[in-house]
N, C-alpha and C positions, 0 to 999 in steps of 0.2 A: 870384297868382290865389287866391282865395278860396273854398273848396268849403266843401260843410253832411257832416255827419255821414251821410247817406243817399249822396251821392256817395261817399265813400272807402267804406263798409261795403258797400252795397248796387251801387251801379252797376258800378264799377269792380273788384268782384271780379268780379261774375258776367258783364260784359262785357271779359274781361282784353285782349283784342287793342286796346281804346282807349286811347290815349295823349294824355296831357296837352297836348301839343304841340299837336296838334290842336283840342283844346279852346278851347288858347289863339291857335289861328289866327282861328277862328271868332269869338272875341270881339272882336278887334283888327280883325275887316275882312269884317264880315257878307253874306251877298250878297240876305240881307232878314231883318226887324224885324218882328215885332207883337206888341203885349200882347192878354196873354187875360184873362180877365174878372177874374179873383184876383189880378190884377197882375203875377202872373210874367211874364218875358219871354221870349221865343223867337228866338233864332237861327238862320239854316241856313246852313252854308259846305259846298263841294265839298271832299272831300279825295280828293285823286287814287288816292293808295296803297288807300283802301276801297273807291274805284271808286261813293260813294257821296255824298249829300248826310248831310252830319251836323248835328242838331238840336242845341243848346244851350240849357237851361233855367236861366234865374237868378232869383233873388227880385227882389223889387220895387226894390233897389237898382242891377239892373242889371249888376252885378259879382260877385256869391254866387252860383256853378256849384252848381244841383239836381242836373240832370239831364244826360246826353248820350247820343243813339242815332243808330243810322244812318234814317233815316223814308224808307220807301218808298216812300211814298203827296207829298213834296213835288217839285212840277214848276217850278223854279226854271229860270232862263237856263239855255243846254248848257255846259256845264263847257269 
């Protein structure tokens, strides 16, 4: 898995309870897709252990991890 410099400094320090693992669940087997208008793309997979949907942010390649949060606010399928 491919992260940017803003992920390992910024994300994953200040969200320490995220794990990779997860990350790379969500990439491998999304439960929804859409690009936003800058091209990034977005992810959202349930991870059971957070009790959460978690968001996944990549560059426009699709596979360069920006971003990853728990999003409050997405109403996907019930887990």
């Amino acid at each position: 898995m491919r992260t940017t410099r803003y992920l390992v400094e910024q994300v994953l320090r200040k969200r320490r309870y995220l794990r990779l693992e997860w990350i790379e669940a969500v990439l491998e087997t999304p439960a929804h897709r859409e690009r936003q208008t800058d091209g990034r793309i977005r992810l959202w997979g349930y991870i059971a252990p957070l009790g959460r949907w978690l968001r996944v942010v990549t560059l426009e390649d699709g596979e360069t991890v920006h971003n990853a949060f728990p999003d409050r606010d997405f109403k996907g399928p019930p887990p």
